[in-house]
C-alpha positions in Angstrom: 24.1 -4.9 28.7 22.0 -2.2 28.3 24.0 -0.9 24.8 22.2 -4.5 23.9 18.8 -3.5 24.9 18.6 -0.2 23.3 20.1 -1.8 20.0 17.6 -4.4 20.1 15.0 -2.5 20.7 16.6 -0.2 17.4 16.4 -3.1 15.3 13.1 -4.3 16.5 11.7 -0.3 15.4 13.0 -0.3 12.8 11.5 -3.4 11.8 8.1 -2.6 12.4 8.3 0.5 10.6 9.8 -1.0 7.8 6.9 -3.8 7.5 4.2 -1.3 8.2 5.5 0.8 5.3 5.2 -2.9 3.2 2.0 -3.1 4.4 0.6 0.6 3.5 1.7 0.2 0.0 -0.2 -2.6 -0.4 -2.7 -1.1 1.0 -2.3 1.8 -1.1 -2.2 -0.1 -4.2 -5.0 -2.0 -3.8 -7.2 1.0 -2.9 -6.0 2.4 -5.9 -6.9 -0.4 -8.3 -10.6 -0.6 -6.6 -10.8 3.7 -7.4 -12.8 4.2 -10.7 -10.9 5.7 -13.3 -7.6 5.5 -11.1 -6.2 2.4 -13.2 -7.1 2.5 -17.3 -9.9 0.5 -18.4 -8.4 -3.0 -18.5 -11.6 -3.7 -21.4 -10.4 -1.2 -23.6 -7.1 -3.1 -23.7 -8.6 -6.5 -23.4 -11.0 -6.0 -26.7 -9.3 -2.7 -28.5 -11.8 -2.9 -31.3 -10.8 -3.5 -35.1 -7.1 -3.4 -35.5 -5.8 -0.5 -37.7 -6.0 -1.1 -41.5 -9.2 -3.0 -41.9 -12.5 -2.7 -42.0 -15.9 -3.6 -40.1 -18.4 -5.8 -41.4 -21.4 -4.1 -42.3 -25.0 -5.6 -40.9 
């Protein structure tokens, strides 16, 4: 029937759209974590120095 056809080929639109919007955000986010200074230095969190209320050696 061709109300079948046209709904299939809907659905199968649809579907591609939906899957190349998947596969733009990933592509999005993964340009955005290779950007310098788009994502927070992940050292500074890592190793955030002396923790608050004590002191540095000193040498």
């Amino acid at each position: 029937m061709p109300c079948d056809a046209i709904r299939m080929q809907m659905e199968l639109a649809f579907g591609a759209l939906e899957m190349q919007q998947r596969m733009l955000s990933g592509a999005w986010q993964l340009a955005l974590w290779w950007m310098p200074g788009a994502v927070p230095a992940l050292s500074a969190q890592a190793h955030p120095g002396t923790p608050a209320g004590k002191r540095r050696a000193k040498g």
